[in-house]
C-alpha positions, 0 to 999 in steps of 0.5 A: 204287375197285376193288382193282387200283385200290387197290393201285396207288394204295397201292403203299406199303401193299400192298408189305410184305403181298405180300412177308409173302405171297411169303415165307409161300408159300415156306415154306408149300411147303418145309415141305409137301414136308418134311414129307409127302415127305422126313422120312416112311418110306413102309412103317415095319413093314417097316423095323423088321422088317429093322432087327429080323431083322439085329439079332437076327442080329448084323448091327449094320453091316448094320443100320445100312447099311439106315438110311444108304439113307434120308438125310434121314429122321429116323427112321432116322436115331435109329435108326442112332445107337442102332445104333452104340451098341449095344456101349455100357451102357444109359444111354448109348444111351438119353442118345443116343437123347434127343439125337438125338430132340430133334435131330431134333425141331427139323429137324422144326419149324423154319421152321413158327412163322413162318407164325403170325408172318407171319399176324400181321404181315401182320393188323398192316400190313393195320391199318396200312393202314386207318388211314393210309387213314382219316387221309388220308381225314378230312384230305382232308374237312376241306380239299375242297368240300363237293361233293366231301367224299361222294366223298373219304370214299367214297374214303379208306374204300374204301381202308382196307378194302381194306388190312384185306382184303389183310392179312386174306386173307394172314393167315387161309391163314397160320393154317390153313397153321400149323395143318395143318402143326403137324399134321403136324409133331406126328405125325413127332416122334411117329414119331421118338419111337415109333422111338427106343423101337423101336431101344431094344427090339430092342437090349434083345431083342438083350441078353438073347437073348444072355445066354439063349444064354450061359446055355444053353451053360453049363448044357450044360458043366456 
């Protein structure tokens, strides 16, 4: 028995794994445009550069217009939060900055895990598959010719590996799918992570330039 043989033979079966395969494909190529084209800055240092040079300026709104041109981007957007809080103590900044970090990690890693599940399921129905292939095959042996037992058996094998390769060729892209994207998906909450202490330094910087200032004019008073 060939293959499309089987899966015509096997509709029943081989149904649930295309589908776990259909959505697996979906998801597998949401997640790649997400990932390596919509969450990422193209040129971080210069970002931060200009996030840097407007904030030491006083240009907090002008800052956080550079970050409203990047919708979408996570990064920018943990940026523009501590931006908008930058009037606010310390503590309440860097509490908003955990917020929108872990925010932002979660826009990061949803739907990816379910790569991983998919791979597993579709491992399971393949199983699934060779078994029913095996019983239907032995209960077929007990009842036919013996004449024809050798090809029945042949048969209801045949049928019980192609399940397991079918699962197992929608299982093992699953797996190495999952874990390229995991990948990724690490490196961006890293990004989001080293930006969040990014924003939280130039504020910093911005505070005691500030109070250096105020210092030096009032040492010139005196």
């Amino acid at each position: 028995m060939n293959f499309l043989e089987f899966m015509k033979n096997n509709f029943a079966h081989v149904l649930p794994i295309l589908v776990a395969g259909a959505i697996a494909l979906a998801i597998a190529v949401e997640r790649c445009v997400a990932l390596f084209k919509l969450y990422p800055i193209q040129n971080m240092d210069a970002f931060f550069a200009r996030i840097s040079d407007l904030v030491m300026q006083d240009k907090i709104s002008e800052a956080v217009s550079v970050c409203d041109q990047l919708p979408g981007k996570p990064s920018a957007q943990v940026v523009k939060l501590a931006l908008l809080r930058a009037h606010q103590p310390e503590e309440l900044i860097e509490n908003g900055l955990g917020i929108s970090v872990n925010k932002a990690a979660q826009s990061i890693q949803k739907r990816t895990q379910f790569l991983a599940t998919i791979a597993n399921v579709a491992t399971l129905l393949g199983l699934l598959g060779t078994i029913a292939g095996l019983i239907a095959s032995f209960e077929a042996v007990g009842t036919a010719d013996a004449s024809q037992k050798s090809a029945l058996l042949a048969n209801g094998i045949s049928t019980a590996m192609n399940a397991t390769m079918l699962g197992l060729g929608v299982a093992i892209p699953c797996m190495v799918l999952f874990s390229f994207l995991m990948n990724r998906t690490n490196r961006l909450i890293a990004e989001v992570d080293q930006s969040a202490m990014q924003a939280m330094d130039i504020l910093k910087q911005k505070f005691y330039s500030a109070q250096e200032t105020t210092l030096k004019v009032a040492s010139g008073r005196k």
